[in-house]
Backbone of each chain as ProteinMPNN parsed JSONL, in Angstrom:
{"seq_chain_A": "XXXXXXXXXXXXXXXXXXXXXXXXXXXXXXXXXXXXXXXXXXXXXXXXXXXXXXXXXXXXXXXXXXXXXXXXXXXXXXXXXXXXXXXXXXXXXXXXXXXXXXXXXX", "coords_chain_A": {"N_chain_A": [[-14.714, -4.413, -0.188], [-12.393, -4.589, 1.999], [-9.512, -2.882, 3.038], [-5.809, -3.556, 4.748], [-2.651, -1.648, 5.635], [-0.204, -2.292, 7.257], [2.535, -0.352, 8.201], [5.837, -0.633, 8.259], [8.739, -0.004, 9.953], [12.022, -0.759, 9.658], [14.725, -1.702, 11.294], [18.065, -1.154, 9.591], [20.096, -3.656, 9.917], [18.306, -5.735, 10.747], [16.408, -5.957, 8.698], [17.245, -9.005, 7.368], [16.75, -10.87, 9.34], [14.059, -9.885, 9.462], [12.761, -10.5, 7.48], [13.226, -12.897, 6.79], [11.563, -13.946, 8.937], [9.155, -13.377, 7.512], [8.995, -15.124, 5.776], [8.712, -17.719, 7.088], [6.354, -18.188, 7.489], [3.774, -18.42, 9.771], [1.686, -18.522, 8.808], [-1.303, -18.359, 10.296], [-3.01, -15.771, 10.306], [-4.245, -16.481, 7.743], [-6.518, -18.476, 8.76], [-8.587, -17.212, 9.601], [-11.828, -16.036, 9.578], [-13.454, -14.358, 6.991], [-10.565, -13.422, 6.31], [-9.066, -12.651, 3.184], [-6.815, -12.33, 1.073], [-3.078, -11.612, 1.543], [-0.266, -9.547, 1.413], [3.445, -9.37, 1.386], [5.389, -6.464, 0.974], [8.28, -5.334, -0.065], [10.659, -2.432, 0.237], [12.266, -0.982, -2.682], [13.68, 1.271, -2.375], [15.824, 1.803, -0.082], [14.828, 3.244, 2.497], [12.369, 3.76, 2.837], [9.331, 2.037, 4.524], [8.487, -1.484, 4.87], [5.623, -3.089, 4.038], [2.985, -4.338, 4.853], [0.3, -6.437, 3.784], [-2.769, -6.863, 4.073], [-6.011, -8.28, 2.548], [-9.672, -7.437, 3.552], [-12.576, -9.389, 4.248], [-14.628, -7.539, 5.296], [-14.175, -4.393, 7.572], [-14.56, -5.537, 10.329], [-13.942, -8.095, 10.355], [-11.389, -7.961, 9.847], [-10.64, -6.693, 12.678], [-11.52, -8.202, 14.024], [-9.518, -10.297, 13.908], [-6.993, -9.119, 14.709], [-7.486, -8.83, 17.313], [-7.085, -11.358, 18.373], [-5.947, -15.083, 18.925], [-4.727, -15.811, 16.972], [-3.35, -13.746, 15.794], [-1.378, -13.069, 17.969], [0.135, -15.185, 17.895], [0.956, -15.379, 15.256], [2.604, -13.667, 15.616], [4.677, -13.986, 17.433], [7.205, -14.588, 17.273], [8.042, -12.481, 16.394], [7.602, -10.27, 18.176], [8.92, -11.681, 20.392], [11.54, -10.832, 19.997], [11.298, -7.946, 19.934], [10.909, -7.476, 22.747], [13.228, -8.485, 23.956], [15.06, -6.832, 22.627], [14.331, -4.665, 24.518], [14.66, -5.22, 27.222], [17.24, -5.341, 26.872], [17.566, -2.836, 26.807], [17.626, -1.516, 24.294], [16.767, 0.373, 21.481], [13.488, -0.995, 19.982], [13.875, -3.229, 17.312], [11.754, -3.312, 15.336], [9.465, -0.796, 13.835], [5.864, -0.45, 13.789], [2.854, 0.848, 12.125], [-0.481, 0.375, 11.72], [-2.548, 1.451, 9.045], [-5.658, 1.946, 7.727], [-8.28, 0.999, 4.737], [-10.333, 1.877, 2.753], [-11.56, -0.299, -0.537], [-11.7, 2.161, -2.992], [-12.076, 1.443, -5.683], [-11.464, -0.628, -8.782]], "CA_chain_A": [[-13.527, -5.056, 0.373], [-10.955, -3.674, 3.219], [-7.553, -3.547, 3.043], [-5.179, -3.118, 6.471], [-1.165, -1.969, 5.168], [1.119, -2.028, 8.183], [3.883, 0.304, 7.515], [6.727, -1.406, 9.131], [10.387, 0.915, 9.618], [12.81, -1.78, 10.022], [16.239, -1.331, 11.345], [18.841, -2.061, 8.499], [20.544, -4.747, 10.695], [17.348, -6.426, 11.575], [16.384, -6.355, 7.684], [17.156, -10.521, 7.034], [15.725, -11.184, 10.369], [12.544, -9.897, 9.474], [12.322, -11.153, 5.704], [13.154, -14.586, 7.366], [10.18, -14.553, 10.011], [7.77, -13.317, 6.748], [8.855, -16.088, 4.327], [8.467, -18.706, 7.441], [5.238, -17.114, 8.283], [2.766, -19.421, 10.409], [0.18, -18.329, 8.326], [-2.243, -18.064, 11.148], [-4.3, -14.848, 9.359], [-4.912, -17.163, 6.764], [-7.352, -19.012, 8.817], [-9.269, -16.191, 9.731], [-12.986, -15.92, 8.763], [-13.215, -12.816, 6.166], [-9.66, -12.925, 5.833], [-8.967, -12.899, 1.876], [-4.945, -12.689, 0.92], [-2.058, -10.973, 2.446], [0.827, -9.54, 0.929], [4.081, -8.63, 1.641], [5.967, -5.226, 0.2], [9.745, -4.986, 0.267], [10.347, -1.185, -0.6], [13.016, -0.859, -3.234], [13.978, 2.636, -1.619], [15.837, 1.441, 1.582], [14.614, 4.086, 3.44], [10.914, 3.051, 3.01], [8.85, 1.028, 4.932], [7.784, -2.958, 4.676], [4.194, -2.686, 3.896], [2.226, -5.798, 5.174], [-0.919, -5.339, 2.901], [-3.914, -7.049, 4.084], [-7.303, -7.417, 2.534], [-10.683, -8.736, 4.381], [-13.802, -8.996, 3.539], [-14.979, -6.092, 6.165], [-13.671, -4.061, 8.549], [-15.227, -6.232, 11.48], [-13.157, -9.547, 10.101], [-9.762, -7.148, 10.406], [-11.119, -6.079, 13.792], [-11.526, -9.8, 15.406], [-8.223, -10.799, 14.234], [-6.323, -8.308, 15.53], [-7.918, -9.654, 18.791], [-7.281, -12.914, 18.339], [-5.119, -15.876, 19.238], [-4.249, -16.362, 15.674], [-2.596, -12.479, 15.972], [-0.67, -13.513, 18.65], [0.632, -16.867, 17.093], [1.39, -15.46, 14.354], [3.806, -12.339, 15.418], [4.996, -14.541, 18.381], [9.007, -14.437, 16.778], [8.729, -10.711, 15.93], [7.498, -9.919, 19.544], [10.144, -12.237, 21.398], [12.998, -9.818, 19.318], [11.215, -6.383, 20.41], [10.985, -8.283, 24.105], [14.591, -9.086, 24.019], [15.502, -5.488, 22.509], [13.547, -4.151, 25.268], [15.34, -6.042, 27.895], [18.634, -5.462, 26.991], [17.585, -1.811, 27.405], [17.824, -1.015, 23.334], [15.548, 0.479, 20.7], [12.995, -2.389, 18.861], [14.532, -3.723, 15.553], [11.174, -2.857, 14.243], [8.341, -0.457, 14.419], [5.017, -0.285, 12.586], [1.607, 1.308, 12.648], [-1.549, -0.032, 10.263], [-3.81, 2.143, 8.092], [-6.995, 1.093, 7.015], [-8.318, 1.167, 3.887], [-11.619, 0.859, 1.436], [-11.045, -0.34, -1.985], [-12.873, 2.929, -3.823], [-12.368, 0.982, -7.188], [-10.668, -1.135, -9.096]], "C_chain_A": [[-12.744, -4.051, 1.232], [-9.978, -3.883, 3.592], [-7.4, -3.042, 4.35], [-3.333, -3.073, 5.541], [-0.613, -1.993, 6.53], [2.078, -1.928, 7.849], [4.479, -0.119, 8.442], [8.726, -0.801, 8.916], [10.8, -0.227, 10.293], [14.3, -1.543, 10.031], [17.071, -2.044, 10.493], [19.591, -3.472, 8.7], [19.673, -6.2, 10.512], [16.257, -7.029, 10.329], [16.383, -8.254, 7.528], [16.466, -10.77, 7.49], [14.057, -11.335, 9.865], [12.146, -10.553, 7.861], [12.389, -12.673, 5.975], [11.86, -14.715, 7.759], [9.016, -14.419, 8.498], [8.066, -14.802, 6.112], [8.692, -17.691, 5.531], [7.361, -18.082, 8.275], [4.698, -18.611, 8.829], [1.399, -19.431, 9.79], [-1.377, -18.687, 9.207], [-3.221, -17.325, 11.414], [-4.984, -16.161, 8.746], [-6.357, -18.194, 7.011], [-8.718, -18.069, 9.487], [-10.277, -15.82, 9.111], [-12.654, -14.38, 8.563], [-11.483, -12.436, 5.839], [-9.285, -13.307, 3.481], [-7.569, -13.05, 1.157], [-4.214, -11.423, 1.523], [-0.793, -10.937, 1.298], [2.278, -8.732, 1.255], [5.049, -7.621, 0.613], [7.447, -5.201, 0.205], [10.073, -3.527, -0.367], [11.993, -1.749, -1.665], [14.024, 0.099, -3.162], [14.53, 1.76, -0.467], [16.069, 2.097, 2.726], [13.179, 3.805, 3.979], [10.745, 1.886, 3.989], [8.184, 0.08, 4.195], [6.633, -2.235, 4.373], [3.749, -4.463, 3.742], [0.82, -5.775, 4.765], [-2.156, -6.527, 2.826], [-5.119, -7.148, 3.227], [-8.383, -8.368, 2.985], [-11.826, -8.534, 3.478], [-15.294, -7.745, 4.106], [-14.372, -6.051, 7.252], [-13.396, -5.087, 10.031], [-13.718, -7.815, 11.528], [-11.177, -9.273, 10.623], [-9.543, -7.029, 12.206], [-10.581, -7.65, 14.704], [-10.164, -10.179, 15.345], [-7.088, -10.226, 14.785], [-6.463, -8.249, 17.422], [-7.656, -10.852, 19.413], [-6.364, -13.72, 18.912], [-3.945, -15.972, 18.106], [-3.028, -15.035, 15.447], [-1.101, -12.759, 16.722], [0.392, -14.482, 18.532], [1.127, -16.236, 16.166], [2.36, -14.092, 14.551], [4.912, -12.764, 16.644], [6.535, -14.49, 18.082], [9.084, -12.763, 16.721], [8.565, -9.839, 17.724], [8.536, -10.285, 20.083], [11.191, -10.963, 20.958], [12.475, -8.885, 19.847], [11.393, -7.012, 22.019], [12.241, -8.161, 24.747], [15.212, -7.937, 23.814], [15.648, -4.531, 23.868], [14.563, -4.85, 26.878], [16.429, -5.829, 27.807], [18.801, -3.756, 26.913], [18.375, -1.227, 25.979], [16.691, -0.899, 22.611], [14.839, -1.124, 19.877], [13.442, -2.386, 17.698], [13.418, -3.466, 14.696], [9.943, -2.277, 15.1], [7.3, -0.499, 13.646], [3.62, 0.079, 13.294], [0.813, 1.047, 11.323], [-2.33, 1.147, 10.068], [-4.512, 1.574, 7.571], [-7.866, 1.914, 5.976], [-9.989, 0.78, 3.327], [-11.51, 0.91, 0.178], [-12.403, 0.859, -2.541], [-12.872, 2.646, -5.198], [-11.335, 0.41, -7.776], [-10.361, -0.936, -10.687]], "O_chain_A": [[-12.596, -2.85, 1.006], [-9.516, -4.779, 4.3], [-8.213, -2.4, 5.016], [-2.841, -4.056, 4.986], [-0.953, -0.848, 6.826], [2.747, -2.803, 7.3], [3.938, -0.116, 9.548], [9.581, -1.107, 8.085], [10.219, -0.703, 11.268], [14.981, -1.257, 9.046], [17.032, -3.274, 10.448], [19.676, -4.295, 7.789], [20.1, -7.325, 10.253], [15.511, -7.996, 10.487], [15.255, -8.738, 7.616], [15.394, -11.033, 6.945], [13.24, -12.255, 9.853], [11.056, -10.993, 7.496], [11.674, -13.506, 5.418], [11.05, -15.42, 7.157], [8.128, -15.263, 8.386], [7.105, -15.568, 6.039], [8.562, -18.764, 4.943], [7.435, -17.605, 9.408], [5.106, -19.695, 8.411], [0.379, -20.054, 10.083], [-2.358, -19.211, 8.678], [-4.117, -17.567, 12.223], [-5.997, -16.723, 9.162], [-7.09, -18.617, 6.117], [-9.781, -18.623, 9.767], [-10.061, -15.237, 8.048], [-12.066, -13.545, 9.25], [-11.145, -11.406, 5.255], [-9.432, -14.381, 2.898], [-7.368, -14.152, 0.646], [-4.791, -10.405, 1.906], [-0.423, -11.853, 0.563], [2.229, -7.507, 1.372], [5.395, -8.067, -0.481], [7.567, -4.615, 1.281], [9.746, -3.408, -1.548], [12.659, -2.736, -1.351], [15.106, -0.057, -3.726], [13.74, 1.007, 0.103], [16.897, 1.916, 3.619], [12.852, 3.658, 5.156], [11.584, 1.028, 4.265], [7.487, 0.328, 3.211], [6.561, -1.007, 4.409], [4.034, -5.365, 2.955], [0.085, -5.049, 5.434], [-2.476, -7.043, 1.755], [-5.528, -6.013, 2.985], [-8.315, -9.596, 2.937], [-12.012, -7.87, 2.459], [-16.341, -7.351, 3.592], [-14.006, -7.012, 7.929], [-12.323, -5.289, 10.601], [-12.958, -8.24, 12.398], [-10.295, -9.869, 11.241], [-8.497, -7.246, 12.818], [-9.737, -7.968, 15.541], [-9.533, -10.4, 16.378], [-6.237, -10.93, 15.327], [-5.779, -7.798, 18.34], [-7.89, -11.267, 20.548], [-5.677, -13.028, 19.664], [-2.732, -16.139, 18.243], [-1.923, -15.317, 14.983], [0.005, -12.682, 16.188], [1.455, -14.415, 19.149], [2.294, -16.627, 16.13], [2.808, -13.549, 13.541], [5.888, -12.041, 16.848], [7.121, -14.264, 19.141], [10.048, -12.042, 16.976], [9.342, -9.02, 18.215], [9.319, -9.385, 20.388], [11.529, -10.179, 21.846], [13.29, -8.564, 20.712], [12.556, -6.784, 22.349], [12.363, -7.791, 25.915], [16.043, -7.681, 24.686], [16.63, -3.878, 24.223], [15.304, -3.902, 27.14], [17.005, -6.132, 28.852], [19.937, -3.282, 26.942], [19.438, -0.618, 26.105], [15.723, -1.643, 22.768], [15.486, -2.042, 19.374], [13.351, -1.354, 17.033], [13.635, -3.352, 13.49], [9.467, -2.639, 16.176], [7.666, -0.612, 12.476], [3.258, -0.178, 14.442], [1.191, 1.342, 10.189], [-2.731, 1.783, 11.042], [-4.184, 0.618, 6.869], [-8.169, 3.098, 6.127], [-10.617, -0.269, 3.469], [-11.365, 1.997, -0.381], [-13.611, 0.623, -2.536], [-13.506, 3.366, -5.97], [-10.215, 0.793, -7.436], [-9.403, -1.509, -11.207]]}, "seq_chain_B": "XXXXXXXXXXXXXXXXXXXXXXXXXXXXXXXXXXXXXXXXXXXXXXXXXXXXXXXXXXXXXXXXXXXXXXXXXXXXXXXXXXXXXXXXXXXXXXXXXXXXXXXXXX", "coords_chain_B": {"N_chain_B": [[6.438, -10.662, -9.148], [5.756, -7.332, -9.435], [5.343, -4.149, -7.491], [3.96, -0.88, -7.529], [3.056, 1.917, -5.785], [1.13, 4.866, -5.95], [0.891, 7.607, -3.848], [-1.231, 9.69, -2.598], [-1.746, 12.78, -2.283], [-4.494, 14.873, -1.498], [-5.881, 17.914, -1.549], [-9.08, 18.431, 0.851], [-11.198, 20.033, -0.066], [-11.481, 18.843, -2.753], [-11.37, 16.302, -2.832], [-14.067, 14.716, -3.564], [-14.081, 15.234, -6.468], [-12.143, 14.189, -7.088], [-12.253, 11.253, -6.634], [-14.432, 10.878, -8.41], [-13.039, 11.353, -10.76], [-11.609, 8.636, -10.813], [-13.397, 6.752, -10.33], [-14.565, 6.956, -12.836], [-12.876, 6.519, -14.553], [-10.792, 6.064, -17.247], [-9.47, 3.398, -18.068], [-7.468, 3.39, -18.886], [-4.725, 1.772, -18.279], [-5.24, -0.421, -18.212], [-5.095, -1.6, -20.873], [-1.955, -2.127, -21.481], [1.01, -3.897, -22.186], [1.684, -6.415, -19.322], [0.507, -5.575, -18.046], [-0.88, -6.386, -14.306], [-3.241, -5.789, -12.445], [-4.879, -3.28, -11.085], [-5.912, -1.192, -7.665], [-7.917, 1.064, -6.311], [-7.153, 3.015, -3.259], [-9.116, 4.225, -0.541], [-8.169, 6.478, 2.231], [-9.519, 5.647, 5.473], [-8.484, 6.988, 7.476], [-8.794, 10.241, 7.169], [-6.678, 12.294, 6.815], [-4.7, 10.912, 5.648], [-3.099, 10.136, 2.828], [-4.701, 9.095, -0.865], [-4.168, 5.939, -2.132], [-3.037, 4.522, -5.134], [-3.036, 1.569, -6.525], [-0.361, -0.943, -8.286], [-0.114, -3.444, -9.948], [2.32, -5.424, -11.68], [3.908, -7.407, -14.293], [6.704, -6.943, -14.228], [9.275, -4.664, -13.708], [10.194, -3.422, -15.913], [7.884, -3.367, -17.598], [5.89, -1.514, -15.563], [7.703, 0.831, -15.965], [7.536, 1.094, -18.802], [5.26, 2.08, -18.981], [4.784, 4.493, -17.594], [5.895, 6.212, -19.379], [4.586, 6.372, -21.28], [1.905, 6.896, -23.782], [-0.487, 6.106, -22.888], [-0.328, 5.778, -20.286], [-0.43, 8.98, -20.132], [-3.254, 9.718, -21.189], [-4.74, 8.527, -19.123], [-4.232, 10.186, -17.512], [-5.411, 12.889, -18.205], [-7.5, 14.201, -17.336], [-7.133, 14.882, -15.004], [-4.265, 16.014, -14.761], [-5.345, 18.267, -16.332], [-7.122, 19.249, -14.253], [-4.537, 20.333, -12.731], [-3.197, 22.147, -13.836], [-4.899, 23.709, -14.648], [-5.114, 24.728, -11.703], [-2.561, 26.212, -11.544], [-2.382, 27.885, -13.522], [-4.269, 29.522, -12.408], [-2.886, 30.77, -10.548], [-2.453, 29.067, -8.205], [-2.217, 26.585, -5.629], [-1.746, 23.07, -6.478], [-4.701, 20.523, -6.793], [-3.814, 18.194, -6.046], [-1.059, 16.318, -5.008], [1.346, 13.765, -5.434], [3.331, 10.856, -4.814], [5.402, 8.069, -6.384], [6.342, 5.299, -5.171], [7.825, 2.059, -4.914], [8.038, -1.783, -4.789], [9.384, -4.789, -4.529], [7.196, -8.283, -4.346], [7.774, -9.556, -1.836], [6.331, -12.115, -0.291], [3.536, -13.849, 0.016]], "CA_chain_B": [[5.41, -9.443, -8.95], [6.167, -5.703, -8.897], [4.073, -3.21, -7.122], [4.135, 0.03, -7.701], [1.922, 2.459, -5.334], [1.002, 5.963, -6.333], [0.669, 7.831, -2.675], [-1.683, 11.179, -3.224], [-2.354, 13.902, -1.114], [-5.485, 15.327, -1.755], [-7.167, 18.778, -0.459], [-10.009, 17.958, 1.217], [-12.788, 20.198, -1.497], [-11.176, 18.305, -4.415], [-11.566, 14.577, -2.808], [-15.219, 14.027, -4.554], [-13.663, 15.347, -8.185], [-10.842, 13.067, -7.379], [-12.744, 9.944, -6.872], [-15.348, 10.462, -9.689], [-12.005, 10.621, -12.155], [-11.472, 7.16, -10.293], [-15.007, 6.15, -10.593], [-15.18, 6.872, -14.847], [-11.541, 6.101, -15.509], [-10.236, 5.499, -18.758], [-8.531, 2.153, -18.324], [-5.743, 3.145, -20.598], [-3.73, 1.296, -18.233], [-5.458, -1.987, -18.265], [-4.312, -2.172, -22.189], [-0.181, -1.96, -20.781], [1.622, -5.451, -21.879], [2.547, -6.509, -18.216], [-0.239, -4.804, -16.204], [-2.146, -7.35, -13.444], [-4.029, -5.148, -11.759], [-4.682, -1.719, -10.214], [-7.0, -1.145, -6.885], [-7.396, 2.729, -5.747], [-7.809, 2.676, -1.519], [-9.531, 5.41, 0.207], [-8.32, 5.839, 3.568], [-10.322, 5.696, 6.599], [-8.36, 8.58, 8.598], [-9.329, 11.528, 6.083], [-5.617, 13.048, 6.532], [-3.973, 10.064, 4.692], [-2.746, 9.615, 1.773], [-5.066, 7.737, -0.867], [-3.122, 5.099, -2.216], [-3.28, 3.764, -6.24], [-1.722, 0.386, -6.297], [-0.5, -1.365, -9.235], [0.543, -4.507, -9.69], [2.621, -5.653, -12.728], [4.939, -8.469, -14.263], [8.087, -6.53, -14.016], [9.772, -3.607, -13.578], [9.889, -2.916, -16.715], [6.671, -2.973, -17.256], [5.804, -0.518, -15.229], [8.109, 2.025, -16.252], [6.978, 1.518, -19.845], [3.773, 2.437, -18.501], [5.083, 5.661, -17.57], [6.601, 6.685, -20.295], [3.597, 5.586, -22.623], [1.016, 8.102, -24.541], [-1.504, 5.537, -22.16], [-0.348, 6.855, -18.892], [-0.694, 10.604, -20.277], [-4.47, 9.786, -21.718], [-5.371, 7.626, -18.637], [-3.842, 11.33, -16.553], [-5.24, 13.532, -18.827], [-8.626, 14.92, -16.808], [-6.546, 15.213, -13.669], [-3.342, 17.072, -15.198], [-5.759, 19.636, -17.2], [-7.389, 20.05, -13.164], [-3.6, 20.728, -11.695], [-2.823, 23.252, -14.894], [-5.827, 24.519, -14.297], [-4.698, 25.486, -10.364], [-1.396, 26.713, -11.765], [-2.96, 28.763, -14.158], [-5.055, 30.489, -11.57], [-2.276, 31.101, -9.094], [-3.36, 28.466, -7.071], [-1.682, 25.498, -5.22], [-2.181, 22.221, -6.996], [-5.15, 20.161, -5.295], [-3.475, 16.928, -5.732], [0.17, 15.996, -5.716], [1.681, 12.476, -6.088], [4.937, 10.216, -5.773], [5.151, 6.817, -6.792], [6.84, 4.349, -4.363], [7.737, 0.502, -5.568], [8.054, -2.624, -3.728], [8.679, -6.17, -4.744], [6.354, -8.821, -3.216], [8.328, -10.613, -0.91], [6.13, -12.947, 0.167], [2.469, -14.08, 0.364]], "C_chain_B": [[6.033, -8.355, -8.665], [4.754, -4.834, -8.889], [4.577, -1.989, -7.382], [2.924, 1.352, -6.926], [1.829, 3.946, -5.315], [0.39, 6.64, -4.625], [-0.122, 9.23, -3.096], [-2.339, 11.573, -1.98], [-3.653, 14.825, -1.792], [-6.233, 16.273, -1.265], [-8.238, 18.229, -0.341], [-11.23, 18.75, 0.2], [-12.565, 19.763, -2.667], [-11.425, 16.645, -3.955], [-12.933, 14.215, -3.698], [-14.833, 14.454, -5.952], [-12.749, 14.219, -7.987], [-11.205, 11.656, -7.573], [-13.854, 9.622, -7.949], [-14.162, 10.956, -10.899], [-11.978, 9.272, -11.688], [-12.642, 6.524, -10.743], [-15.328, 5.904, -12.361], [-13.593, 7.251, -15.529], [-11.131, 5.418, -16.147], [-9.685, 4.169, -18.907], [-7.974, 1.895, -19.055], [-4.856, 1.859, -19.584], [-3.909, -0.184, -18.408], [-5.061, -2.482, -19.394], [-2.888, -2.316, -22.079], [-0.033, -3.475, -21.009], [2.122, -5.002, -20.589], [1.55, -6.338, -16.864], [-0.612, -6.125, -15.509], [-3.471, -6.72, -13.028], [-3.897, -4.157, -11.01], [-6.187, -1.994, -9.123], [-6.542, 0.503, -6.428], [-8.113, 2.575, -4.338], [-7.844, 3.915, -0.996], [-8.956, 5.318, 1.57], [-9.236, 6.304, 4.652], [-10.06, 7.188, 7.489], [-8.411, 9.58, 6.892], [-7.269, 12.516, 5.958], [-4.487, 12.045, 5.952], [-3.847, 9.81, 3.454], [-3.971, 8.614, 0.685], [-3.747, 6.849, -1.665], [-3.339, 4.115, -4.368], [-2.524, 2.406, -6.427], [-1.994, -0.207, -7.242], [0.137, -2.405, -9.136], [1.0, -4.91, -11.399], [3.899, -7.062, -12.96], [6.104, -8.239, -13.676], [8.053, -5.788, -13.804], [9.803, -2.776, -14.688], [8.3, -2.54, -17.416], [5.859, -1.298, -16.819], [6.289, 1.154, -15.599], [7.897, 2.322, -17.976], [5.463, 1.97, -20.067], [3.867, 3.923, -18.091], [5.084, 6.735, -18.426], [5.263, 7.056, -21.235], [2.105, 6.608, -22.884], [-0.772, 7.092, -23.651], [-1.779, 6.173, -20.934], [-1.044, 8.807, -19.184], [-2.381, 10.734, -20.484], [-5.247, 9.327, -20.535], [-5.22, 8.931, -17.308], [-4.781, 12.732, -16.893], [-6.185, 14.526, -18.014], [-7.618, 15.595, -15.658], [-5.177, 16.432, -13.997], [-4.02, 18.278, -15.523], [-6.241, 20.48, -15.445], [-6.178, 20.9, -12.535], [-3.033, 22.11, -13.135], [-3.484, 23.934, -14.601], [-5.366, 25.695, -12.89], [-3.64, 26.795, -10.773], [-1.636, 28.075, -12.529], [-3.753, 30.442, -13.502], [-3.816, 30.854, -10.488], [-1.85, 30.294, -8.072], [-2.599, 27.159, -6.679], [-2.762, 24.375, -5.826], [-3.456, 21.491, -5.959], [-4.891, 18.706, -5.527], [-2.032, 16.905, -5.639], [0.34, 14.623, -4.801], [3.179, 12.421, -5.81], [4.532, 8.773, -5.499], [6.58, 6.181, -5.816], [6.963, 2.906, -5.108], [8.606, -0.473, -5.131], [8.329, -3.775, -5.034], [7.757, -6.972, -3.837], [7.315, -9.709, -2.807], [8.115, -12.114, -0.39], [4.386, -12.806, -0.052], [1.748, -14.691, 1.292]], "O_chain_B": [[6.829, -8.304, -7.727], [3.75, -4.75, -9.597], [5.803, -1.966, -7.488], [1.953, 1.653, -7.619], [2.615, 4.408, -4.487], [-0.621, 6.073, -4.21], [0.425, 9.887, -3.982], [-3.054, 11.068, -1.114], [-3.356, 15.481, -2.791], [-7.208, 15.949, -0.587], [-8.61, 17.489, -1.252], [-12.129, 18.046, -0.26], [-13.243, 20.121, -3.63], [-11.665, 15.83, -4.846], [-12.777, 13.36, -4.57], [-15.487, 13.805, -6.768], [-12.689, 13.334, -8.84], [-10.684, 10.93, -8.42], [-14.163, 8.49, -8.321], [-14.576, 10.87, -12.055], [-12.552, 8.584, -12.531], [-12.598, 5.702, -11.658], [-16.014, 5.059, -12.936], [-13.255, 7.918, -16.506], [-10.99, 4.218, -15.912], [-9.423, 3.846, -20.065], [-7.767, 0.904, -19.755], [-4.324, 0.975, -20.257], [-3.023, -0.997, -18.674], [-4.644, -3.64, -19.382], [-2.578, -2.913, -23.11], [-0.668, -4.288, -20.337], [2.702, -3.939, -20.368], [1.567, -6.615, -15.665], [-0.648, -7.078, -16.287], [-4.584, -7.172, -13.296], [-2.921, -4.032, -10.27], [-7.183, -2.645, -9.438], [-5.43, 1.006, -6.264], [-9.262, 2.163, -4.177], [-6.862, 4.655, -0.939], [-9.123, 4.263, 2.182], [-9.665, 7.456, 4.594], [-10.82, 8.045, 7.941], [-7.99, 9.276, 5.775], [-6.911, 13.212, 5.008], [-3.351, 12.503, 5.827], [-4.728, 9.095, 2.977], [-4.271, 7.509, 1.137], [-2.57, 7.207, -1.68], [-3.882, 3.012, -4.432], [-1.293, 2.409, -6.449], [-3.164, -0.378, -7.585], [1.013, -2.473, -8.274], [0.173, -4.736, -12.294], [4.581, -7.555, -12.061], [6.606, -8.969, -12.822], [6.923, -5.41, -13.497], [9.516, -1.582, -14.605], [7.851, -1.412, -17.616], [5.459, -0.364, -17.515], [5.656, 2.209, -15.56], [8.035, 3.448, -18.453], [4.786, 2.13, -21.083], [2.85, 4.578, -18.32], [4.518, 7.824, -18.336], [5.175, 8.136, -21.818], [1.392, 6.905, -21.925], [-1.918, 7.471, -23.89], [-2.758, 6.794, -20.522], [-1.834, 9.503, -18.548], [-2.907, 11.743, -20.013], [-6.449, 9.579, -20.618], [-5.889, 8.808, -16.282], [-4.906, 13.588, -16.018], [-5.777, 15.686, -17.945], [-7.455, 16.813, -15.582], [-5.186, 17.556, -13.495], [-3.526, 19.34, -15.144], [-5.991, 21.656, -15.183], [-6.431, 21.938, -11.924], [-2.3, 22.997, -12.696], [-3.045, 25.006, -14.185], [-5.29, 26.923, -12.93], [-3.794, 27.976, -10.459], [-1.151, 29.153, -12.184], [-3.796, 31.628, -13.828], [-4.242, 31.316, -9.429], [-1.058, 30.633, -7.193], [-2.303, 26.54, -7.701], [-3.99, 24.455, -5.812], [-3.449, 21.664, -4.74], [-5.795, 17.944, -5.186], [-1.606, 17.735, -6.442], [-0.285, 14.387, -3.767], [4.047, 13.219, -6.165], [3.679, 8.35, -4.718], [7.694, 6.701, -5.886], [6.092, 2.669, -5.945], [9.809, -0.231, -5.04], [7.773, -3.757, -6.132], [7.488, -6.542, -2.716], [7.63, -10.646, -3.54], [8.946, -12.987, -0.139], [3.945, -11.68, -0.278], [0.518, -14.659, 1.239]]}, "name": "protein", "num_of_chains": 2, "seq": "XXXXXXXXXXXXXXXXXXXXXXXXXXXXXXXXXXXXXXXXXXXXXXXXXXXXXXXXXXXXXXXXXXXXXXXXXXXXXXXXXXXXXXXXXXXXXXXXXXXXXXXXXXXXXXXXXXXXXXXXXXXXXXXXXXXXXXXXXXXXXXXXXXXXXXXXXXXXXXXXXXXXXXXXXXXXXXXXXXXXXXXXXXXXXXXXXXXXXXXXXXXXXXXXXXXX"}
């Protein structure tokens, strides 16, 4: 199995915002051959990053969707806000970079 | 759901001792009223972090999992290796902090 976390620093402001867009997700992974469940992290630390915690059923399945339409569709609210940040000639309300993972045991 | 994810830095000539404790570990913790489940994730870039992730009822939980003559027995190979270092002089070849998330969302 292969997990994907996307660590996600989220400006304290911008906090609701983004806990809104997860809990009205489009769930648009979810239809994703090899995708298996998705979970989201809230740190308890609020210095920490979100952690958006993926897992597929191989690399390859992570790979296509991150290509995909369904990618697109489904971050389509969190984009418009960096868009709009970006535009008004201020930092993005959120940043994040994924790490990829192989389960070495359970 | 509470997660709880153990982040470890690992010199690179101790990663194959580290994952064969992983590989023929004790599963003290799987006896823990509360546990769900633990997965240990290798990562892909070699200078990351691996990652132990636990998943449990509560909060409490967890931290009676800490505390608990399970955790110490389920640590015990790996502590005697970092005594060992200490013993010799020698910088530990693992160190550890524990991070913890609720799940937000699925």
């Amino acid at each position: 199995m292969f997990v994907a976390i996307n660590y996600i620093s989220c400006k304290e402001e911008y906090k609701p915002r983004f806990e809104s867009l997860f809990l009205t997700r489009a769930h648009a992974i979810d239809r994703m051959p090899g995708f298996i469940e998705m979970k989201v992290l809230k740190p308890q630390d609020q210095q920490s990053d979100y952690l958006i915690v993926s897992h597929w059923e191989d690399e390859q399945a992570f790979k296509s969707w991150t290509g995909s339409t369904e990618f697109r569709e489904g971050h389509r609210r969190g984009f418009q806000d960096i868009e709009a940040a970006k535009s008004a000639g201020q930092e993005p309300p959120v940043t994040s970079s994924f790490k990829t993972y192989q389960v070495l045991t359970t």
